[in-house]
C-alpha positions in Angstrom: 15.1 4.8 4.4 17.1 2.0 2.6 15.3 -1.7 2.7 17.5 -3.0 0.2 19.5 -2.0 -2.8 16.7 -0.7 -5.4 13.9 -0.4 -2.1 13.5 2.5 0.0 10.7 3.6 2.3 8.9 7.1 2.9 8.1 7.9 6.1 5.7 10.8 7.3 2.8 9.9 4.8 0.7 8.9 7.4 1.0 5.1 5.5 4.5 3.2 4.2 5.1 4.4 0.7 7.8 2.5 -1.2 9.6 3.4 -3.7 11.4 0.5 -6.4 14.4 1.6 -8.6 14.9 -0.2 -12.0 16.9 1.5 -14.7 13.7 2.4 -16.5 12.9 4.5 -13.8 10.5 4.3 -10.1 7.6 2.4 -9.3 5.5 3.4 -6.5 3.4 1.1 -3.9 0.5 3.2 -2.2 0.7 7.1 -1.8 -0.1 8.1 1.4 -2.9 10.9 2.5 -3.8 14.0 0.3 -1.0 16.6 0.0 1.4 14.0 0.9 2.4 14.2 -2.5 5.2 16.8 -1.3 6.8 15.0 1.3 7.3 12.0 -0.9 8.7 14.0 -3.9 11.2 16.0 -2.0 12.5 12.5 -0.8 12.4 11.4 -4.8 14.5 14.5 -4.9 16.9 14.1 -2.6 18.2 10.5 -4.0 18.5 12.7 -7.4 15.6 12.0 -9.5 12.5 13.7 -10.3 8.8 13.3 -10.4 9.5 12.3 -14.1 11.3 9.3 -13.5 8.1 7.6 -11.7 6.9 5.2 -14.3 4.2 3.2 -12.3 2.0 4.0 -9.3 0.6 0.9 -7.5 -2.2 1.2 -5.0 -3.3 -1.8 -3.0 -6.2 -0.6 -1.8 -9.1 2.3 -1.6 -7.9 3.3 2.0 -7.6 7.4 1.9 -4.2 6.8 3.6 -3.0 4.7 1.1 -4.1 6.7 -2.4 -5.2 9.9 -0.8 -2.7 11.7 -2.8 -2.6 9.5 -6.1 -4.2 12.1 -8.5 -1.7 14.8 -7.0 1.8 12.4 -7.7 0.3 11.2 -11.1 -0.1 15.0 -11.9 3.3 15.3 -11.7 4.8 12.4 -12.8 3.0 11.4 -15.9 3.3 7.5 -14.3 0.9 4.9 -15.2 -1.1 3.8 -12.5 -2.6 0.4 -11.1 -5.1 -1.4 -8.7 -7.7 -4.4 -8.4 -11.4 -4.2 -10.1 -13.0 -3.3 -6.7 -10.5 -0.9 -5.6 -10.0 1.1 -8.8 -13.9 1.5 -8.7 -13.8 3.1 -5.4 -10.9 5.2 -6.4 -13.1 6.5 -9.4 -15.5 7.7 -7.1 -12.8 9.7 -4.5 -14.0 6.6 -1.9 -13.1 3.8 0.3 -14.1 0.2 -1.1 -16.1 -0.3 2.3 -17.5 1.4 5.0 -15.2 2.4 7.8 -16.3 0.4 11.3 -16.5 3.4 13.2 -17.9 1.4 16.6 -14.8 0.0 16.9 -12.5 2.9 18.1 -12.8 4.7 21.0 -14.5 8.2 21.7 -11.5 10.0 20.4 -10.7 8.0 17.5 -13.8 8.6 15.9 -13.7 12.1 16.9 -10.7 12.2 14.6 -11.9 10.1 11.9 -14.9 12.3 11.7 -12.5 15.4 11.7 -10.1 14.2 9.0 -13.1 12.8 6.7 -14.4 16.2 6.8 -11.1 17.9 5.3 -9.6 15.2 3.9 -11.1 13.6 0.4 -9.0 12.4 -2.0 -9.5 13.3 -5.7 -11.1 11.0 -7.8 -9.1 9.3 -10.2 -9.5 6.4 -13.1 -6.2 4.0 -12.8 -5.0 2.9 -15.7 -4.8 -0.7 -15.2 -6.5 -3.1 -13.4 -4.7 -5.8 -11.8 -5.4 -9.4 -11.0 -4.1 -12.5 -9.2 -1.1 -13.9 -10.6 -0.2 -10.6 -13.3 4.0 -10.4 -13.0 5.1 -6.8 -13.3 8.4 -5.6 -14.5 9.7 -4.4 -11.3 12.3 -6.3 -8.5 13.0 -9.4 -11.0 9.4 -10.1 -11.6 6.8 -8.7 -9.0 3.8 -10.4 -8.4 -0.1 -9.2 -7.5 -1.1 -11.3 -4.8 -5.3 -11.1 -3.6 -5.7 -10.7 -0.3 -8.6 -9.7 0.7 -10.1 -9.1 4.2 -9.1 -5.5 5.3 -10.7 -4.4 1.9 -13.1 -6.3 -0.6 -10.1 -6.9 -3.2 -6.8 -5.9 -1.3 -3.7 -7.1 -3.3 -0.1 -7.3 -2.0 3.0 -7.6 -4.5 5.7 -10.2 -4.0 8.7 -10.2 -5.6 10.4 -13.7 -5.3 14.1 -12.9 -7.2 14.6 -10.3 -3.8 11.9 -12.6 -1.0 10.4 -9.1 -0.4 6.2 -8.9 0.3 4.5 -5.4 0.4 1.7 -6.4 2.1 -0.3 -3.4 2.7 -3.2 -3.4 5.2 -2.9 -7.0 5.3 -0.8 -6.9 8.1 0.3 -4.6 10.2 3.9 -4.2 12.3 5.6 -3.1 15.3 8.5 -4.0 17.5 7.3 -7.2 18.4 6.6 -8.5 14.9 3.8 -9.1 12.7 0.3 -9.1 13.2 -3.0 -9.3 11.5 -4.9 -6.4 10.2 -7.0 -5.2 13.5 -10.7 -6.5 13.4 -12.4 -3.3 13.4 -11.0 -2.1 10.2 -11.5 -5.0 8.0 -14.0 -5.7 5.7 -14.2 -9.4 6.5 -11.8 -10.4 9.7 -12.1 -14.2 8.4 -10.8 -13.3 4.7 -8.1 -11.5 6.7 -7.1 -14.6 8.4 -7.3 -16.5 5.2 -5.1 -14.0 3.6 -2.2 -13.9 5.9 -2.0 -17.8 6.1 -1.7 -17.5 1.7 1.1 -14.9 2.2 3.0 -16.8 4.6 3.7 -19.3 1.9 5.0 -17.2 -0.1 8.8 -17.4 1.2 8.9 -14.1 1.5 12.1 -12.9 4.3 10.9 -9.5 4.5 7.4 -7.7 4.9 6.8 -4.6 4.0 3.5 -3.6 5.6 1.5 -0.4 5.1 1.8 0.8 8.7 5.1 -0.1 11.3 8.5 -1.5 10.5 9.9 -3.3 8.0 9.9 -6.7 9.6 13.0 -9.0 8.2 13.7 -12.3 8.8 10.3 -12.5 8.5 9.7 -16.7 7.6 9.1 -17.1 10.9 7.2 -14.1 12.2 3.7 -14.2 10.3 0.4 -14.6 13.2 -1.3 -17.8 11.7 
């Protein structure tokens, strides 16, 4: 699906994967689950290019529905990949950055989460750069790492100011009512969560591109702080 000219989004990879267009070719924010690697590269396909037009793969954090599949995309694409300090060492190790909070969910979400752990792992994998706050990558005009941790030790979102568009992540999350913070039982510190919304909010950014639900536009006013 289109967000704007040069943005699309994938659906069916569990988490939002987005995909940037720039004459040098496709940059990629998060991955979605193992084997997910297929859905997103017959949607590659269909707009007409190929796994070898992915240049950079950006993760923004060690969530297996987020970079389950990055080993698998890089495989085919060649693309150089990036994510924070914290993050990339989790992603070395085929891990999360933080234990999952497990008592939080209900009988049958943990069920599942103990089901899906067992037969999904993502590969391990060393990125190829590590990102900090304030690094400007050549992608949408200038796109900008943005810490926000809170849903993972060192969670980063990207903004890119020339187009006012924030992929967020886990930061937030979306639905038909609007934004929201990331739910308290999957972060790693609910009030570095908090903190972390209110820091993006200022951004300017007029759409959100979370990891999971809707694109939200005319987003100045919809941030929970």
């Amino acid at each position: 699906m289109k967000v704007i000219d040069n943005v699309y989004v994938v659906s069916r990879v569990t988490a939002n994967s987005y995909i940037l267009v720039e004459p040098d070719g496709l940059t990629i924010v998060d991955t979605g689950l193992p084997f997910s690697e297929k859905t997103t590269l017959r949607y590659i396909a269909s707009k007409g290019w190929s796994a070898r037009d992915i240049k950079r793969i950006l993760i923004t954090h060690a969530d297996l529905d987020h970079y389950g599949c990055l080993a698998a995309v890089q495989k085919e694409s060649g693309a150089r990949t990036y994510a924070s300090r914290v993050e990339a060492k989790a992603i070395a190790a085929g891990q999360s950055s933080r234990p999952l909070n497990r008592n939080g969910n209900n009988t049958l979400q943990r069920l599942l989460i103990a089901f899906f752990s067992r037969i999904m792992k993502a590969t391990p994998f060393q990125v190829d750069e590590i990102l900090a706050e304030g690094q400007i990558l050549p992608v949408l005009g200038g796109l900008q790492v943005v810490e926000t941790p809170g849903h993972s030790p060192n969670h980063i979102s990207f903004f890119a100011p020339s187009v006012c568009i924030l992929f967020c992540g886990d930061s937030m999350r979306s639905d038909d009512k609007g934004l929201h913070t990331s739910r308290s039982r999957n972060n790693w510190d609910q009030d570095w969560a908090k903190a972390s919304v209110r820091k993006q909010a200022e951004l300017g950014a007029q759409i959100v591109c979370p990891g999971h639900g809707p694109v939200v536009r005319e987003a100045g006013s919809k941030f929970p702080i």
